[in-house]
N, C-alpha and C positions, 0 to 999 in steps of 0.2 A: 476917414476910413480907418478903421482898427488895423493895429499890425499883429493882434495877436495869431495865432495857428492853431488850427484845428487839428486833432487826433481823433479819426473816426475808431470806434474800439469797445465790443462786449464780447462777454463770454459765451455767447450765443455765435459769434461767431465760426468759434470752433468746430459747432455742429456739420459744416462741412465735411465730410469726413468719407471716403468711396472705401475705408477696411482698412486692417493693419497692413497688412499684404502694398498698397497702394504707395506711389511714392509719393504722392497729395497729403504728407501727413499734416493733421493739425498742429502737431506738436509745433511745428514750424513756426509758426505764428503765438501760439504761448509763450515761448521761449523771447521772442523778440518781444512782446510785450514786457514779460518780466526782465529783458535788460535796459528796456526803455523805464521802467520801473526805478531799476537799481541802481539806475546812472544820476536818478533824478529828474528825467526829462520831463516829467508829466509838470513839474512846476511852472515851465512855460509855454503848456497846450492847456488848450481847451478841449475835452473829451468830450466827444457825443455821441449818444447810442446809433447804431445804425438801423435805420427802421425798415422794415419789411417792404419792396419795391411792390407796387400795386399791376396787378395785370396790365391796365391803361400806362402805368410808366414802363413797362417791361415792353410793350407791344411797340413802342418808339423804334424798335428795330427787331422784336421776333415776333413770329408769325402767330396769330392766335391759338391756331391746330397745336404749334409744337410747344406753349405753353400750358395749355391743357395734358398732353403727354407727359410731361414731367413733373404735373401736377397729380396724374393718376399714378406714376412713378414703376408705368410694366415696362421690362424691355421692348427694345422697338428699334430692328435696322434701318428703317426709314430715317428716324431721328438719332439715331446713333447714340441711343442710350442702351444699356445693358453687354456696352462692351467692355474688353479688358482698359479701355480707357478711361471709360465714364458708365463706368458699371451703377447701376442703381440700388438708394440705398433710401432708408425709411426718411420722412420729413425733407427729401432734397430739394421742394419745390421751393419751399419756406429758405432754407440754408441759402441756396443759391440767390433767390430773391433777396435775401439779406444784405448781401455781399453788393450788389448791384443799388440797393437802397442806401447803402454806405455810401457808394461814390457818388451817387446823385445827392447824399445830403453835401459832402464837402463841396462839389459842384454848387450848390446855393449857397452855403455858405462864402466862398469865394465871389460868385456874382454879385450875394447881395451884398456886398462890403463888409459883412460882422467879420469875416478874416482876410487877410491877404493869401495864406495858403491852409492845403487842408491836404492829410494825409490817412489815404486808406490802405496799410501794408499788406491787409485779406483781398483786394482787389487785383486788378491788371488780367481778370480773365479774357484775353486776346484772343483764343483762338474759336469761340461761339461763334457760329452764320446765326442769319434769321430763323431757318426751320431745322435747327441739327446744332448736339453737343459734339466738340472737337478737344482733343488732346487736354483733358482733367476739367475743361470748360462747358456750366452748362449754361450761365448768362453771360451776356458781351457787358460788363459793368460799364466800363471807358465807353464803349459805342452809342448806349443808354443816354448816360450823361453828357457827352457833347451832343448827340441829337436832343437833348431839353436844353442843353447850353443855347441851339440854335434858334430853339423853338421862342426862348425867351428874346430875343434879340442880337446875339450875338454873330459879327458877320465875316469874324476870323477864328479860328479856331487850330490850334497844332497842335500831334500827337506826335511825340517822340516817344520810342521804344528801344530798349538795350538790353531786353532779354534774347538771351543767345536763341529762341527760335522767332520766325518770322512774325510778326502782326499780325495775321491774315485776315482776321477777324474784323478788327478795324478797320483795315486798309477795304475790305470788301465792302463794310455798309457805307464809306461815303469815295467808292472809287470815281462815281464821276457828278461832284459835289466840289463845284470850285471856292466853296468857304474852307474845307478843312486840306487841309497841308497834313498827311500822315506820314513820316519817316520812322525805318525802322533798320537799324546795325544788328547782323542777327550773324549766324554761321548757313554760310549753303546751302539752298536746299538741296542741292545735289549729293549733301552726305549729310543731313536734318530734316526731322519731323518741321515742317508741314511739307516741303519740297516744294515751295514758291517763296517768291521774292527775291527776284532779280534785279538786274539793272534797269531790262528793258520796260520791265510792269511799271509801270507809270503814269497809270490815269484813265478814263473814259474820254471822249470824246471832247466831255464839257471840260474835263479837269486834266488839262495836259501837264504833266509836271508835278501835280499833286499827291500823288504815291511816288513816296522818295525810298527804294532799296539798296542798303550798301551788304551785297552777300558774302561774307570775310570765309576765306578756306581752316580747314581747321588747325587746332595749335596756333591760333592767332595772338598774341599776348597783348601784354600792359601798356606801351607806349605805340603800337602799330593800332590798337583797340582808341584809344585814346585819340588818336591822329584820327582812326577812318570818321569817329562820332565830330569831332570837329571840325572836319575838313568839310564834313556836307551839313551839319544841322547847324553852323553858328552863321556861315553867307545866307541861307533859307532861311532863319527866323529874322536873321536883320532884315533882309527884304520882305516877306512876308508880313511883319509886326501884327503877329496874332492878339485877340483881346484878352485869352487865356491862354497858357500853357498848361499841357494833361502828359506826365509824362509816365512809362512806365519801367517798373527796375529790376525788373527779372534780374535775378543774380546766380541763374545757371548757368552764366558764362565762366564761374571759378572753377581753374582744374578738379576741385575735390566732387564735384561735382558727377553723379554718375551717370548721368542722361545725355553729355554733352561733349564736346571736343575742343573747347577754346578755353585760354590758359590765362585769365583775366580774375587779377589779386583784389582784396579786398578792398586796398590801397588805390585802385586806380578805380573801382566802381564808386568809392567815395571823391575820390575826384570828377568823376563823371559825374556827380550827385551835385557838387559844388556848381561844376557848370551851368548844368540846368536851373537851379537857382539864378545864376548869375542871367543866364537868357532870360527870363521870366524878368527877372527884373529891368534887365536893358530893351527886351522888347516887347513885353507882355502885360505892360504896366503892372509888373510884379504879382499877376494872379495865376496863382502855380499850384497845381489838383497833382498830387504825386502817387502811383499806386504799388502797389508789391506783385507780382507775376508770378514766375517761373523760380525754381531754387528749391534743391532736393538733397542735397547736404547741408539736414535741418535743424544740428546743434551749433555748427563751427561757423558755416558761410553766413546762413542764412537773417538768424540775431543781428550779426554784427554790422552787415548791410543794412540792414531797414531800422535799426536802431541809428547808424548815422546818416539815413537818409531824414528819420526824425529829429535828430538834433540838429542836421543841415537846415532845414525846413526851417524850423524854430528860432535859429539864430544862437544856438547852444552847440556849437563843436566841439566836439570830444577827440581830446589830446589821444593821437594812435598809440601813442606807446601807454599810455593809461591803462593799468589792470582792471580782468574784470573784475566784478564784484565778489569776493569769496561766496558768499552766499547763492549765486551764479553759477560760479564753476561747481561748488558742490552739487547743485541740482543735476546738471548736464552730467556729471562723473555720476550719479544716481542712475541715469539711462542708458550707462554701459558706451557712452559715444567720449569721441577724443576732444577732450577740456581744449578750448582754445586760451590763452592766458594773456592776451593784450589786445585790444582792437587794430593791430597792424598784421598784415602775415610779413613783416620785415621787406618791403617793396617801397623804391620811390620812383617812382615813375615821372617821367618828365615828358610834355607836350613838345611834341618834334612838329610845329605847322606845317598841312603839307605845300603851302607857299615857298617853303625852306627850299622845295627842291624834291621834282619828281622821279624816282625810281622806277625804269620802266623793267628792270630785273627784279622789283619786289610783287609777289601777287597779292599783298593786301595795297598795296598803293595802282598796282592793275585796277583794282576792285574800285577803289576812292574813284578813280579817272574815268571808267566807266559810266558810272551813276553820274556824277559832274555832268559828263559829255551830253548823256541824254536828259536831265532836268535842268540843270542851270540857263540852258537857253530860254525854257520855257517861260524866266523868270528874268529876264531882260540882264542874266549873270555871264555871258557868252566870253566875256571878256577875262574873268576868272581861269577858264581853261588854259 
């Protein structure tokens, strides 16, 4: 099996794009290219274009009507396009299909052995149902591609998410699907866009346990953030031993971030980056689909997340306190936004297990203990509580 790493990645990508006005800028993903660029990382990827996902691969989880409607590209409340969220915009059927044709390439490339992992930063659109665009999402990419992950054989499947709003997208097409294990550390829906994902959502019928929610209050930080992702996804993937891991890295969970309410550094989402590596390879026979999400502070947060989510991937980590590239900052000080000047926001955050010792006065360790109580039985982990 190859250990090389795939970097799915054109400039067709960008064409995603819902208006300046939108906080879905492309720029987003430029910028991270070009520091994946300037770091040198592309020397240990393999690049490959992301091809246009076919109606028939798209229909794996949306409905034919509502890809026809987004192919004719008119507003439409039914499908929830032409709103201020996923307003329509010329060639979106193609854009979005794109993005979706990405993660199902990395998805083959991982299956078939040409890589051990594959990384799509233009991905992780979570929040697409079957007939209806949701929150900046008009294909479910991730949902796509583990439905063809399953189609081809595969009889374990885990999605982990750490973008600060819910999965919901995900967690909906296989809620009661006891091959996929979905977990997602999000902030509340009690005070966050989508307003699900809770403790108690956790599966249909057939998949008791298989929607894993840990819903953190807001102003969550770096080592309580850190704790709630490893307190439920590292016992859940060691028992489960999924055949792939698809994770996804929304990085709006950083304070700079203007969508959001949780206080989660650079520093520790690249640690959370390290982890999931490390999972994928203790439990996943090292086949790890990484995707990019959510993240709208798109000069400072944005790059430096998914460029060390690339380097992680890669086996190429990039020293935090390492300047960026001159060349870099000058771009970014071009578009009028605040130069970040190192890959660290100065943070070291350290993993408090929450084994250590349960806080029944902390409400992010409420939250850990919650989600436990209702899935770990499910999962013969009773004992864990």
């Amino acid at each position: 099996m190859s250990e090389q790493t795939v970097l799915v990645w054109s400039e067709e990508l960008l064409t995603y794009h819902f208006g300046a006005s939108h906080p879905m800028a492309p720029t987003r993903l430029g910028l991270t290219r070009e520091l994946v660029r300037a770091f040198g990382l592309c020397e240990g990827v393999r690049v490959v274009d992301p091809p246009v996902a076919t109606d028939a691969e798209l229909e794996l989880v949306h409905r034919p009507e509502y890809i026809a409607a987004v192919r004719a590209g008119a507003a439409s409340a039914r499908y929830g396009l032409g709103t201020a969220d996923d307003p329509v915009f010329a060639g979106m059927h193609e854009a979005a299909a794109r993005i979706a044709g990405g993660t199902l390439q990395a998805a083959r490339e991982v299956w078939s052995g040409r890589a051990r992992h594959a990384v799509n930063f233009a991905g992780g659109m979570h929040h697409a149902m079957p007939g209806r665009a949701s929150g900046f999402c008009i294909y479910n990419d991730a949902a796509v591609a583990i439905r063809w992950l399953l189609d081809q054989g595969a009889r374990r499947v885990a999605y982990v998410d750490i973008d600060a709003h819910h999965g919901d997208g995900v967690e909906r097409a296989f809620w009661d699907d006891p091959r996929v294990l979905t977990i997602s550390v999000h902030q509340s829906g009690m005070s966050l866009f989508p307003g699900t994902g809770f403790a108690q959502d956790c599966g249909g019928p057939h998949a008791r346990g298989m929607a894993v929610n840990v819903a953190l209050p807001p102003d969550t930080g770096d080592e309580p953030w850190l704790r709630a992702v490893e307190a439920v996804a590292a016992p859940l993937l060691a028992e489960f031993r999924p055949e792939v891991l698809v994770s996804q890295h929304g990085c709006d969970s950083h304070p700079r971030d203007p969508l959001t309410e949780l206080r989660v550094s650079v520093d520790a989402q690249r640690i959370a980056a390290e982890q999931l590596g490390r999972w994928a390879a203790d439990h996943a026979d090292d086949r790890w689909v990484a995707l990019g999400g959510g993240g709208y502070d798109i000069a400072s947060t944005v790059p430096r997340v998914w460029a060390n989510l690339v380097a992680i991937a890669s086996g190429q980590p990039v020293d935090p306190e390492r300047l960026l590239p001159a060349r870099w900052r000058a771009h970014v000080h071009s578009l009028g936004a605040e130069v970040p000047q190192t890959m660290t926001d100065g943070r070291r955050p350290r993993l408090r297990p929450f084994d250590d010792g349960y806080d029944p006065a902390d409400p992010v360790d409420q939250a850990i203990l919650a989600t436990r109580r209702v899935v770990f039985p499910e999962h013969g982990l009773g004992a864990l509580l």
